[in-house]
PyMOL commands that place a pseudoatom at each C-alpha (Angstrom):
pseudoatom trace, name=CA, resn=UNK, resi=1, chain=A, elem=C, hetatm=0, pos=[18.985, -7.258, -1.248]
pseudoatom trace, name=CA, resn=UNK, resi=2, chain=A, elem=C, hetatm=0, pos=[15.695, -8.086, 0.674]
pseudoatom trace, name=CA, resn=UNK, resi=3, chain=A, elem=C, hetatm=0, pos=[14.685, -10.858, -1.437]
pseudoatom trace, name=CA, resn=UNK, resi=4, chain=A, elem=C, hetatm=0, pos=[15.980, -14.439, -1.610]
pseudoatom trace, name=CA, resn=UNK, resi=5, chain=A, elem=C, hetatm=0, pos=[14.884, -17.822, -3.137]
pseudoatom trace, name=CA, resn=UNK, resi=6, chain=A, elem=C, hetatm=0, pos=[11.651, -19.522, -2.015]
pseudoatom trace, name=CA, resn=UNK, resi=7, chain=A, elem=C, hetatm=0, pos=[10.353, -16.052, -0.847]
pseudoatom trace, name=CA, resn=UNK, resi=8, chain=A, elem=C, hetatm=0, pos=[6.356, -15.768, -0.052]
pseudoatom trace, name=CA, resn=UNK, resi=9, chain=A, elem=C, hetatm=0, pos=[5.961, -11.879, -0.621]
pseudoatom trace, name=CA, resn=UNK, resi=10, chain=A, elem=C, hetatm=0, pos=[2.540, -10.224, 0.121]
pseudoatom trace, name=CA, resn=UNK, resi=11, chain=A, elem=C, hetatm=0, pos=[0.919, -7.436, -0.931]
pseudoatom trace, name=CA, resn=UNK, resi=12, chain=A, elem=C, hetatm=0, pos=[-1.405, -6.048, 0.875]
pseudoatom trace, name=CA, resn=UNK, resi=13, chain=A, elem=C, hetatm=0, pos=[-3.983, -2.332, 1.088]
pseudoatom trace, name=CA, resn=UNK, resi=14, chain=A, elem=C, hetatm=0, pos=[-7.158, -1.617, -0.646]
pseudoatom trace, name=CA, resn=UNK, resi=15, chain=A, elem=C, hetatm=0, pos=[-8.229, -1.052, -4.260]
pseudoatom trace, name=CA, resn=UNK, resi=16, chain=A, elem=C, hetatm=0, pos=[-5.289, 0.536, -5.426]
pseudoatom trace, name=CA, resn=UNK, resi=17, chain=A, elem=C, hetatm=0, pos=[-3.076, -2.705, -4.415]
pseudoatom trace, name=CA, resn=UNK, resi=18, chain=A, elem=C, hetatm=0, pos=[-6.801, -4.617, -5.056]
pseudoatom trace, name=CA, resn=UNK, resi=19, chain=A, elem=C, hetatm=0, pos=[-6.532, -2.569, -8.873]
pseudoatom trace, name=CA, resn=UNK, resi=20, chain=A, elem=C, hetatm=0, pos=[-9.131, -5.287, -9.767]
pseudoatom trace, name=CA, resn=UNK, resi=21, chain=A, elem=C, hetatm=0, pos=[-7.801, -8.713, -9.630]
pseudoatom trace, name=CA, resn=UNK, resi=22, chain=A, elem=C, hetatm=0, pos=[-9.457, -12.134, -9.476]
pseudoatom trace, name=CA, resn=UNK, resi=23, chain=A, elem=C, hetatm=0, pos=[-9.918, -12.488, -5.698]
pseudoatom trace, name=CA, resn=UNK, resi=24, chain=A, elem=C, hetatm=0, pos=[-10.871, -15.964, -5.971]
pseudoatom trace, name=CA, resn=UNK, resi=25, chain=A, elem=C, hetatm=0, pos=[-7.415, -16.522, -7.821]
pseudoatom trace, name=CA, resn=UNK, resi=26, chain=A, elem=C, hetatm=0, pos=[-4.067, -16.134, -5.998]
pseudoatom trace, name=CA, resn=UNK, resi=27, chain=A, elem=C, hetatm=0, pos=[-2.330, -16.121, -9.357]
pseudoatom trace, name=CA, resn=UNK, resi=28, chain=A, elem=C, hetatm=0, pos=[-4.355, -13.036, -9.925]
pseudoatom trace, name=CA, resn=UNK, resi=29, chain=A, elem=C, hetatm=0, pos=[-2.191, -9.600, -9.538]
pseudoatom trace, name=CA, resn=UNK, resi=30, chain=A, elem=C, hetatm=0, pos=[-4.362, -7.069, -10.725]
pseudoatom trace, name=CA, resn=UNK, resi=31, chain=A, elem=C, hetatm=0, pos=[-3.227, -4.401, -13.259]
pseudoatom trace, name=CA, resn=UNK, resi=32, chain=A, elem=C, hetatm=0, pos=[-1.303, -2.006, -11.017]
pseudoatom trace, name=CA, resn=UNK, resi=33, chain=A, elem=C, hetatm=0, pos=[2.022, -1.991, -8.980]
pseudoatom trace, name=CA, resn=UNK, resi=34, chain=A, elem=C, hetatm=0, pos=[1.583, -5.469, -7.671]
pseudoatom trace, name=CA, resn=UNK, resi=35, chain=A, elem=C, hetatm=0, pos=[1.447, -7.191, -10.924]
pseudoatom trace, name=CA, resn=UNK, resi=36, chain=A, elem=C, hetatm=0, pos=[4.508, -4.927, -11.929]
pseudoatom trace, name=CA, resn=UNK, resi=37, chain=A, elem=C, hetatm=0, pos=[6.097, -5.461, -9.243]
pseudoatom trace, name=CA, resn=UNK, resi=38, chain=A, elem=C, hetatm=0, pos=[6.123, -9.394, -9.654]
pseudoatom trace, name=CA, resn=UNK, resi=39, chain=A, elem=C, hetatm=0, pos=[6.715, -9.861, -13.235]
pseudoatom trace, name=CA, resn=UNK, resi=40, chain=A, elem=C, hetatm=0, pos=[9.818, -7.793, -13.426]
pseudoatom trace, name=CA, resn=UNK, resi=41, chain=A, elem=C, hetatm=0, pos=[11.027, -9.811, -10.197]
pseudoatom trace, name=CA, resn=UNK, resi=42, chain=A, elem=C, hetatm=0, pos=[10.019, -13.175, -11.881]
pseudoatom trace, name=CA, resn=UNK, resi=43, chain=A, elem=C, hetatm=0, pos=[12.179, -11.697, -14.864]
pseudoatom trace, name=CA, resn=UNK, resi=44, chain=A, elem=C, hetatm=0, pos=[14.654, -11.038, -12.930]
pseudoatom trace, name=CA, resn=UNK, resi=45, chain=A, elem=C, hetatm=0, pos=[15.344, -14.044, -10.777]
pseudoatom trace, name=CA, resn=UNK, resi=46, chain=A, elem=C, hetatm=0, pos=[13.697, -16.475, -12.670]
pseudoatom trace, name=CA, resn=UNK, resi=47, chain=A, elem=C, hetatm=0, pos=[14.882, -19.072, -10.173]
pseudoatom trace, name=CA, resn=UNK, resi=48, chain=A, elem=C, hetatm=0, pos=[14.079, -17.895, -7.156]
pseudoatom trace, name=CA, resn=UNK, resi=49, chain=A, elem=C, hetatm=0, pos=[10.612, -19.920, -7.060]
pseudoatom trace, name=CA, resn=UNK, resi=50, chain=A, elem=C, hetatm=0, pos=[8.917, -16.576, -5.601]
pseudoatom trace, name=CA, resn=UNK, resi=51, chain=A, elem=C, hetatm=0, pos=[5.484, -17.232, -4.485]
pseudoatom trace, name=CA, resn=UNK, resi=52, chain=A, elem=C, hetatm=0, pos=[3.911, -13.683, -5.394]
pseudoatom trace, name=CA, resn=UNK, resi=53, chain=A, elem=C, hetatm=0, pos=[0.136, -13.083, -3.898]
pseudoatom trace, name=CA, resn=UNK, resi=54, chain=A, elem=C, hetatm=0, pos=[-1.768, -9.645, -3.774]
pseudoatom trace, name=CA, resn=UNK, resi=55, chain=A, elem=C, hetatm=0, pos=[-4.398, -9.601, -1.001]
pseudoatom trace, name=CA, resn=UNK, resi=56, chain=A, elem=C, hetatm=0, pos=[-5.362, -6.077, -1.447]
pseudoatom trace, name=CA, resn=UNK, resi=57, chain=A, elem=C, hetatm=0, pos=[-9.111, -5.892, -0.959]
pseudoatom trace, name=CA, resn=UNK, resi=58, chain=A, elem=C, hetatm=0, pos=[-10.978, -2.307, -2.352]
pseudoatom trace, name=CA, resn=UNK, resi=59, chain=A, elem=C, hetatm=0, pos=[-12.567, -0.297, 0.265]
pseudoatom trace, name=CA, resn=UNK, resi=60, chain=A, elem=C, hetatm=0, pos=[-10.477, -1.653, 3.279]
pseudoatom trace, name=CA, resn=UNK, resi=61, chain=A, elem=C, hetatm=0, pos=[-9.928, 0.016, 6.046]
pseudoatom trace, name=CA, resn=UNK, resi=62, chain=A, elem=C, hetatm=0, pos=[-7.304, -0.639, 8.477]
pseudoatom trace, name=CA, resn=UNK, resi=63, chain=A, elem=C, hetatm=0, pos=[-9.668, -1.627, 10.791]
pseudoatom trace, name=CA, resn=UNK, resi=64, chain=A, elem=C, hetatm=0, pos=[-10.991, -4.172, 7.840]
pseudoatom trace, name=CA, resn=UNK, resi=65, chain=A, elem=C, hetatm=0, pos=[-7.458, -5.214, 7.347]
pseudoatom trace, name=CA, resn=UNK, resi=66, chain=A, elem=C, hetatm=0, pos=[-6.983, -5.777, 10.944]
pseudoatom trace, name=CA, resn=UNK, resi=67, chain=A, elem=C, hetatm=0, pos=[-9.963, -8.179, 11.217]
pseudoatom trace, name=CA, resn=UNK, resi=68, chain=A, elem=C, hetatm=0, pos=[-8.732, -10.301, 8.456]
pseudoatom trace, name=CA, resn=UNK, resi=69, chain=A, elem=C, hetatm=0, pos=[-4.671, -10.027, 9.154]
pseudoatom trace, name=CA, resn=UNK, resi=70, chain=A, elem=C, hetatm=0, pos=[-4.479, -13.814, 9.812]
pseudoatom trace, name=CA, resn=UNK, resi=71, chain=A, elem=C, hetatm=0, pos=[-6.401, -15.720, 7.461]
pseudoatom trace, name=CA, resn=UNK, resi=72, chain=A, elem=C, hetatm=0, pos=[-5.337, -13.409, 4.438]
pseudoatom trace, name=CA, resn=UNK, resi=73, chain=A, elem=C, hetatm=0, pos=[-1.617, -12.496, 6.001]
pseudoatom trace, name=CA, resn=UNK, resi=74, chain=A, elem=C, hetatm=0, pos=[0.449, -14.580, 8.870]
pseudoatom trace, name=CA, resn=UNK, resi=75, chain=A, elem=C, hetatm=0, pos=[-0.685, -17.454, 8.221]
pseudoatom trace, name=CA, resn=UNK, resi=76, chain=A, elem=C, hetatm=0, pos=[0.926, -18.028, 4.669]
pseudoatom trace, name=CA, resn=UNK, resi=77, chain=A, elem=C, hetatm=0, pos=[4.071, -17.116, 6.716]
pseudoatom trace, name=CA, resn=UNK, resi=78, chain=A, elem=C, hetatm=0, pos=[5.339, -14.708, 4.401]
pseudoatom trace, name=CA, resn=UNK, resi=79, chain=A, elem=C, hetatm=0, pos=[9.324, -13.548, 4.428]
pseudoatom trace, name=CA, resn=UNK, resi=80, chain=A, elem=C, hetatm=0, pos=[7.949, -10.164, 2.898]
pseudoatom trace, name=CA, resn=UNK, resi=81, chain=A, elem=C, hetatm=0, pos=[4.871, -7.785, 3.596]
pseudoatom trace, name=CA, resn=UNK, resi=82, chain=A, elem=C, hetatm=0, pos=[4.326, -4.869, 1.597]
pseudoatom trace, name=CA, resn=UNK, resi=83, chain=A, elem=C, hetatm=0, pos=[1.631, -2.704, 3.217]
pseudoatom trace, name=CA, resn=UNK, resi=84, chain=A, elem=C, hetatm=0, pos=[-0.291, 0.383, 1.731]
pseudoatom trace, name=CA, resn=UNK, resi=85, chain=A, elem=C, hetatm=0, pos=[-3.734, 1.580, 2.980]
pseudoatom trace, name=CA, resn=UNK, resi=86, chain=A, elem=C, hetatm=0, pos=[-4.700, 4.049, 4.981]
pseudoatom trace, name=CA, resn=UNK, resi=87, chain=A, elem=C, hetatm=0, pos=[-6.261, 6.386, 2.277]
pseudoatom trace, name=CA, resn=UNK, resi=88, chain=A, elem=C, hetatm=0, pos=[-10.187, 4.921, 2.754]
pseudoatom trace, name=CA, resn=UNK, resi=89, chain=A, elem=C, hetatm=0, pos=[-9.928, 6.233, 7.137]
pseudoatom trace, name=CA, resn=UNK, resi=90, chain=A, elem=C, hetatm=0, pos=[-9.753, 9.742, 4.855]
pseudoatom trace, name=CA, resn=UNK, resi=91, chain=A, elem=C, hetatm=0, pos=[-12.078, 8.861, 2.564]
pseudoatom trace, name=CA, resn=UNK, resi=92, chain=A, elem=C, hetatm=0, pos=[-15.032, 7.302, 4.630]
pseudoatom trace, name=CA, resn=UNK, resi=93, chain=A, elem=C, hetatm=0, pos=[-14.321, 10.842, 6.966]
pseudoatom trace, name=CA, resn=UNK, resi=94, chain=A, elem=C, hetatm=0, pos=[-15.801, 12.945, 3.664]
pseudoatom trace, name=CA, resn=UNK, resi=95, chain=A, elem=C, hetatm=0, pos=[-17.627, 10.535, 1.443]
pseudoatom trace, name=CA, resn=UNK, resi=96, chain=A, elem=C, hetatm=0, pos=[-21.410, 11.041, 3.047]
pseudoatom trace, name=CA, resn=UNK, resi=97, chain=A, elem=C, hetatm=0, pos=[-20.662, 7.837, 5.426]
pseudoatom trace, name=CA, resn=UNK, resi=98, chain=A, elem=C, hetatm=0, pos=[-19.506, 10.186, 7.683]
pseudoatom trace, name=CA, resn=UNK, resi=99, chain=A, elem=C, hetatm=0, pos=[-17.147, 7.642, 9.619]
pseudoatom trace, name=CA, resn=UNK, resi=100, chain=A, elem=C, hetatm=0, pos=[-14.666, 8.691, 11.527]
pseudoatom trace, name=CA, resn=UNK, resi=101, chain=A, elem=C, hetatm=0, pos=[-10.898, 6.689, 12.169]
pseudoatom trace, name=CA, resn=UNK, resi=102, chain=A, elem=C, hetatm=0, pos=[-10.023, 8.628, 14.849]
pseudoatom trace, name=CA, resn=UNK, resi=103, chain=A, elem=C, hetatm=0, pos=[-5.903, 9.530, 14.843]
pseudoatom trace, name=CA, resn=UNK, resi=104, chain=A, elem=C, hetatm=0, pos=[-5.741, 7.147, 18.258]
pseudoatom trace, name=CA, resn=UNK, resi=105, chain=A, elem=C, hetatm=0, pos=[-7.728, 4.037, 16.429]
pseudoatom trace, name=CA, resn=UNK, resi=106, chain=A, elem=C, hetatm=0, pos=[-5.854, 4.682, 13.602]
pseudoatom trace, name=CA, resn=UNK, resi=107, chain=A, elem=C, hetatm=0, pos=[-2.603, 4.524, 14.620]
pseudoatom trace, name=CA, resn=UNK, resi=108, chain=A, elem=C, hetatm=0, pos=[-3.014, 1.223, 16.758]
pseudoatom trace, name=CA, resn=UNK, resi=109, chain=A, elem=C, hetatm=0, pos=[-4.860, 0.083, 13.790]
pseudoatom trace, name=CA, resn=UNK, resi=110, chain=A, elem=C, hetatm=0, pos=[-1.663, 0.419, 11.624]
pseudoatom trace, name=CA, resn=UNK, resi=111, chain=A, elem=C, hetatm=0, pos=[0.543, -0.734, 14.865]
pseudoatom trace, name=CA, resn=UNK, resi=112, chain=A, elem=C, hetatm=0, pos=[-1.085, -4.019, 14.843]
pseudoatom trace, name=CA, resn=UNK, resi=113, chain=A, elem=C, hetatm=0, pos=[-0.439, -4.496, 11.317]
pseudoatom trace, name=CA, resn=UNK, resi=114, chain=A, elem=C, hetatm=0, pos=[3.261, -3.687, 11.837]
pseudoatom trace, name=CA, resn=UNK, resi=115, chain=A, elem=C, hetatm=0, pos=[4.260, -5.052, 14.777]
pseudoatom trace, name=CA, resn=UNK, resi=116, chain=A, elem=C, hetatm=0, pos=[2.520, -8.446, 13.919]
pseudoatom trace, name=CA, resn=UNK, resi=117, chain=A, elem=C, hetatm=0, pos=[4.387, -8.790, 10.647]
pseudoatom trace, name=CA, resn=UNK, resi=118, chain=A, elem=C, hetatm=0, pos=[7.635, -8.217, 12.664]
pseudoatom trace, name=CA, resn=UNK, resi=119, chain=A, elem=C, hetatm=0, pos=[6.926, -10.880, 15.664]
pseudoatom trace, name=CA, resn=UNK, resi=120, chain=A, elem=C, hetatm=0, pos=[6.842, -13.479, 12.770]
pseudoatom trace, name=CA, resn=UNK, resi=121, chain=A, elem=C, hetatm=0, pos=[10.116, -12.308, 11.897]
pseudoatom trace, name=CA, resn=UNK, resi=122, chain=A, elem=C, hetatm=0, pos=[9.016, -11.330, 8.378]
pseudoatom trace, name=CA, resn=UNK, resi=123, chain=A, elem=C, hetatm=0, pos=[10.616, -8.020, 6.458]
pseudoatom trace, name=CA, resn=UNK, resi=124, chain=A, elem=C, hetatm=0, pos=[7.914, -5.022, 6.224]
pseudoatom trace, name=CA, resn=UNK, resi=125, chain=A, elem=C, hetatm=0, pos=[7.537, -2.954, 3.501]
pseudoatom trace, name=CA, resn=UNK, resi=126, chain=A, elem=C, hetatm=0, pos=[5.744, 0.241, 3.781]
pseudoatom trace, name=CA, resn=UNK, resi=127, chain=A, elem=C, hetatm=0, pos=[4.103, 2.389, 1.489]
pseudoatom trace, name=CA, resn=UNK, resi=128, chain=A, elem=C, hetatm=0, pos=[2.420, 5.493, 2.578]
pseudoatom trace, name=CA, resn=UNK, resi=129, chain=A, elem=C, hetatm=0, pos=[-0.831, 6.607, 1.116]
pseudoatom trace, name=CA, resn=UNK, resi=130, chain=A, elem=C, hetatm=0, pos=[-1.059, 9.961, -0.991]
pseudoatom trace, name=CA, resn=UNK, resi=131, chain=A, elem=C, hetatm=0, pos=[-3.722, 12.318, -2.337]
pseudoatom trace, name=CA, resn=UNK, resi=132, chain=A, elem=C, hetatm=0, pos=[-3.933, 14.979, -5.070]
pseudoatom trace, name=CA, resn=UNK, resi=133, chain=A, elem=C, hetatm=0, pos=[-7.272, 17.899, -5.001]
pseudoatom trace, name=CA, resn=UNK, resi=134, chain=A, elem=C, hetatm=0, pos=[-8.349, 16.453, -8.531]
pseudoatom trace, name=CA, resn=UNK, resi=135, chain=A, elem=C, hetatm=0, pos=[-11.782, 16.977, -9.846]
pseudoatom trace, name=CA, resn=UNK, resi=136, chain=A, elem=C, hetatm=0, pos=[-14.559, 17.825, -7.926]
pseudoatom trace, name=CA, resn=UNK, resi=137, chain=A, elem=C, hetatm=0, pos=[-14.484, 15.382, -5.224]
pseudoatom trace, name=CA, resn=UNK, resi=138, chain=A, elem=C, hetatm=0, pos=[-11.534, 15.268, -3.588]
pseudoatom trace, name=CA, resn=UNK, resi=139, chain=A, elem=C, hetatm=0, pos=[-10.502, 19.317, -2.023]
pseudoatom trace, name=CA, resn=UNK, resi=140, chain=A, elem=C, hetatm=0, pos=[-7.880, 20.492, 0.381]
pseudoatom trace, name=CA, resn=UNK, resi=141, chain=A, elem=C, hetatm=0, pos=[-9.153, 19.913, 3.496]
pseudoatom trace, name=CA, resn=UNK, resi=142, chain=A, elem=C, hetatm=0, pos=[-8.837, 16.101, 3.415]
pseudoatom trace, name=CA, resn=UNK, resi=143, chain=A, elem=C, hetatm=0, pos=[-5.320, 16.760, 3.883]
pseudoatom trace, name=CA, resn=UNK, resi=144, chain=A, elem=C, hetatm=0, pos=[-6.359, 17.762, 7.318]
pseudoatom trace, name=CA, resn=UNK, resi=145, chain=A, elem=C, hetatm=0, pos=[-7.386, 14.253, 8.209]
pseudoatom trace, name=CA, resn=UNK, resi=146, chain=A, elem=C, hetatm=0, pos=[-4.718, 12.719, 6.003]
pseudoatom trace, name=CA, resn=UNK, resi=147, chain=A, elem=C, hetatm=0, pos=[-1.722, 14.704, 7.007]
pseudoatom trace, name=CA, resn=UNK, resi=148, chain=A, elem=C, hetatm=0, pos=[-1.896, 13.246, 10.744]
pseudoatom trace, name=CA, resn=UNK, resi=149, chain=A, elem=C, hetatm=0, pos=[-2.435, 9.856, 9.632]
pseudoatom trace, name=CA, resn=UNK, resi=150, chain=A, elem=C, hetatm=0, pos=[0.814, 9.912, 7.229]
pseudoatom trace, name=CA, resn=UNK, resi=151, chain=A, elem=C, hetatm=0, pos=[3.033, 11.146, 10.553]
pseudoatom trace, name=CA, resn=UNK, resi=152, chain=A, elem=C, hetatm=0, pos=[1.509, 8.540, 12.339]
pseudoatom trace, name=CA, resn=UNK, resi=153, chain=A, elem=C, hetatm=0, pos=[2.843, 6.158, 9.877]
pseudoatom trace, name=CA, resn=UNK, resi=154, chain=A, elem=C, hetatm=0, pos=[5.926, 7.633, 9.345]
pseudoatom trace, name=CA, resn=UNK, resi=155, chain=A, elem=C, hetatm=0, pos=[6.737, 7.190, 13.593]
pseudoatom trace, name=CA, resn=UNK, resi=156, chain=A, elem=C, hetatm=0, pos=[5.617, 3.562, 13.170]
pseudoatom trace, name=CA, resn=UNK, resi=157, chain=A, elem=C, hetatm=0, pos=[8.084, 2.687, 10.209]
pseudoatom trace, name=CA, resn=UNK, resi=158, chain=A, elem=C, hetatm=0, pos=[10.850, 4.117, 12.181]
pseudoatom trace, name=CA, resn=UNK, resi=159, chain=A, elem=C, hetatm=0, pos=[10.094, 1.937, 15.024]
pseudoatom trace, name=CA, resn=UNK, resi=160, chain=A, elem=C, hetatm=0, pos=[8.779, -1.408, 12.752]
pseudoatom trace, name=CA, resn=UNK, resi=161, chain=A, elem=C, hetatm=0, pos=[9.227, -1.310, 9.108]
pseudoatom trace, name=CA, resn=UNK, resi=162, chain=A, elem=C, hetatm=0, pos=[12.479, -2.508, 7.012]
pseudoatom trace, name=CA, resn=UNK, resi=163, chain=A, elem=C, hetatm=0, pos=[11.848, 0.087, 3.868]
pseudoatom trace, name=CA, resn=UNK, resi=164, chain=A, elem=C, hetatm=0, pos=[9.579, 3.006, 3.996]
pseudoatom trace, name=CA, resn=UNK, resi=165, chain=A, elem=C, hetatm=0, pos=[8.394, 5.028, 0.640]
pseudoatom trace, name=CA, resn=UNK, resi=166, chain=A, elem=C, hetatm=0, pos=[7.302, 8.038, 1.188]
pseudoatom trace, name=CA, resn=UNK, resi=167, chain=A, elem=C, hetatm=0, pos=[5.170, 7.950, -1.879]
pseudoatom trace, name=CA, resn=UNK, resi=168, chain=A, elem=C, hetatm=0, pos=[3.039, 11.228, -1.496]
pseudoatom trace, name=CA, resn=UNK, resi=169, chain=A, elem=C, hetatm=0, pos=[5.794, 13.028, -1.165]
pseudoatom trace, name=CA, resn=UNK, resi=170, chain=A, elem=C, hetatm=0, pos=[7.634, 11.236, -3.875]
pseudoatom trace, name=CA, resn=UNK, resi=171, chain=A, elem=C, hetatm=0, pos=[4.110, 12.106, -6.081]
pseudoatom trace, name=CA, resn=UNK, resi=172, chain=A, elem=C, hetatm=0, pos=[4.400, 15.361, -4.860]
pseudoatom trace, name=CA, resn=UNK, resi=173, chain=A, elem=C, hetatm=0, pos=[7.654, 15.435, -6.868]
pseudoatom trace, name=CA, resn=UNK, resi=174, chain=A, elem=C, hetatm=0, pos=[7.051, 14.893, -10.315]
pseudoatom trace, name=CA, resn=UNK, resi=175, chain=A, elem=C, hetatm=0, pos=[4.187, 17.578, -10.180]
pseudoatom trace, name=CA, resn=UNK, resi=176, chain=A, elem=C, hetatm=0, pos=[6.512, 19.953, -11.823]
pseudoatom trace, name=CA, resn=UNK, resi=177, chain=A, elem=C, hetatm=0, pos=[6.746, 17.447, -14.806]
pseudoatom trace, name=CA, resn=UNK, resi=178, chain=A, elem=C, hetatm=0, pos=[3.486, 15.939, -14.898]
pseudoatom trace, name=CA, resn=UNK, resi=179, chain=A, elem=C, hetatm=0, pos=[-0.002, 17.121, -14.263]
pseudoatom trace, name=CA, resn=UNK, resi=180, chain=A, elem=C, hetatm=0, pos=[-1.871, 15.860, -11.097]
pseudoatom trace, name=CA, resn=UNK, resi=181, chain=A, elem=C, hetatm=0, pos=[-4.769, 13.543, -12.863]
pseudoatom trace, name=CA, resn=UNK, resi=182, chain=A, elem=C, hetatm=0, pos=[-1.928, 12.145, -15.063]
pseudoatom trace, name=CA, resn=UNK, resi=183, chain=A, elem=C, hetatm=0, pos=[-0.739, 10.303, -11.814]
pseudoatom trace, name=CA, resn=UNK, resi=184, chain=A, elem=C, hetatm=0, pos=[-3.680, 9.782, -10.146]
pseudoatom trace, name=CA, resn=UNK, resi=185, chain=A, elem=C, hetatm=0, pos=[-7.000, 9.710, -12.469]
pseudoatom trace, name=CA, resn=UNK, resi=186, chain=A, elem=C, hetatm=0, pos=[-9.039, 11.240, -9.490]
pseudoatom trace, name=CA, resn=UNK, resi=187, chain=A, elem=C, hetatm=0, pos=[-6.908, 12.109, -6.669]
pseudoatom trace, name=CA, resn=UNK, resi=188, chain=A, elem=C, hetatm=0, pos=[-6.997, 8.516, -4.815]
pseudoatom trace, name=CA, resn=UNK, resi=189, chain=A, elem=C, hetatm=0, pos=[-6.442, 5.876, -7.596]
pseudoatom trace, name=CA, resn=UNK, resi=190, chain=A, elem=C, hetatm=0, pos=[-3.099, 5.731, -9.420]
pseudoatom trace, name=CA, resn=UNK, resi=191, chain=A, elem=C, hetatm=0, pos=[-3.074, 5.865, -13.563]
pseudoatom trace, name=CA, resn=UNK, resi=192, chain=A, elem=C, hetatm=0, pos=[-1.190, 3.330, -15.540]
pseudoatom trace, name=CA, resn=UNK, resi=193, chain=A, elem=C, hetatm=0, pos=[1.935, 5.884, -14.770]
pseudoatom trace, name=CA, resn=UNK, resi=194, chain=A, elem=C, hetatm=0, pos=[0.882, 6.424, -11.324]
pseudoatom trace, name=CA, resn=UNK, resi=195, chain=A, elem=C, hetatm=0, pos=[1.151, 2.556, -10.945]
pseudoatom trace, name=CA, resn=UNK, resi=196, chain=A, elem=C, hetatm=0, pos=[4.677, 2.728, -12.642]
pseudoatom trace, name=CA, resn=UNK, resi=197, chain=A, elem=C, hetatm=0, pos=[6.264, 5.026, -10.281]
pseudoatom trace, name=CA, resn=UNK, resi=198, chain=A, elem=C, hetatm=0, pos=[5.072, 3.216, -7.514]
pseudoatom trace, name=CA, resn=UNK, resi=199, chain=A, elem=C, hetatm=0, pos=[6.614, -0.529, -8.868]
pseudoatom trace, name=CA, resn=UNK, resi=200, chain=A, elem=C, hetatm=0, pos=[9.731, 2.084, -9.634]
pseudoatom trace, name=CA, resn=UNK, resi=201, chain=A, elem=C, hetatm=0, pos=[10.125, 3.347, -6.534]
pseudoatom trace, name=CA, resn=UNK, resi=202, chain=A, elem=C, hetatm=0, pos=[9.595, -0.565, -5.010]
pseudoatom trace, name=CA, resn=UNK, resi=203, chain=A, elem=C, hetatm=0, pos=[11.792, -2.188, -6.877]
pseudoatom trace, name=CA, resn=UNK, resi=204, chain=A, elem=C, hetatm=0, pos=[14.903, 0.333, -6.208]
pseudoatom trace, name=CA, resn=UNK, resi=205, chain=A, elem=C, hetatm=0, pos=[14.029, 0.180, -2.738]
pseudoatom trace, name=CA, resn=UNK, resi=206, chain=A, elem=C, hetatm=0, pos=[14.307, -3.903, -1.936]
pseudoatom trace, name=CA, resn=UNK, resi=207, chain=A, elem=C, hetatm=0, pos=[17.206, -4.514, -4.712]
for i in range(1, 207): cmd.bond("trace and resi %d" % i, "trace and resi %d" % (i + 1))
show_as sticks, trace
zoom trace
């Protein structure tokens, strides 16, 4: 198992890791994976002392996460980081800002991330980002920005990450039981169910 007593874990990604917690309280976990995530693991090892803190931040970019890796990452020395972003390089690219994470920033972007988690010697957990054509605002051609940027991530896990979840493909999945806005309300941000197969798919993965 990944986890052991006295275990800082991390979580860290934009508003669907963010999913609208206190920011000025690191008891705060939101109401999405993250706060699923930690009170079925304070239920289940009640004595581990687990210091549990989501630093998600909505509308990050990597780049954004980048600039504030140390302050709100390596230097609580965490044993675990849980990483998921990626989705808002696609977004800004079709929004009306019009900007543009190239693959190249990207990827070096996300590299940083990684491989700065690792030289602390802390275990990486990463969590791909996914997208469903729901509503009018997301279509099928963001996959053509997102699609490279997934690969990209999926080379870097092989090379720096301790657990990968694939989790659009794993969304991707349970289309033929569940219809796309019941997992994610508007193609980006999980539902309450959305959240729950993510914390499912977590929780398997580091026990």
């Amino acid at each position: 198992m990944l986890i052991k007593e006295n275990y800082t874990i991390i979580f860290q990604g934009d508003s669907i890791t963010d999913a609208e917690r206190n920011c000025v309280d690191e008891n705060s976990y939101g109401n999405g994976y993250c706060e699923m995530c930690s009170s079925i693991l304070n239920n289940l090892y009640p004595d581990y002392n687990l210091k549990i803190i989501n630093k998600g931040i909505a509308g990050n970019l990597t780049r954004d996460m980048k600039a504030r890796w140390d302050k709100d990452c390596l230097d609580y020395k965490p044993d675990i980081v849980s990483i998921m972003a990626g989705i808002n390089d696609v977004w800004c690219h079709y929004n009306g800002s019009n900007y543009i994470t190239p693959i190249e920033q990207f990827t070096e972007n996300y590299e940083y991330l990684m491989s700065s988690v690792k030289k602390k010697g802390a275990k990486l957990i990463i969590v791909e980002p996914f997208l469903f054509v729901v509503g009018e605002h997301i279509k099928d051609f963001f996959r053509e920005d997102l699609d490279p940027k997934i690969n990209a991530i999926r080379k870097l896990a092989e090379k720096y990450a301790d657990i990968y979840i694939p989790m659009d493909g794993i969304f991707h999945s349970y289309l033929t039981k569940y219809k796309r806005d019941e997992i994610l309300r508007d193609g980006v941000h999980p539902t309450i169910l959305g959240h729950r197969m993510i914390a499912k798919e977590w929780l398997k993965l580091i026990q």
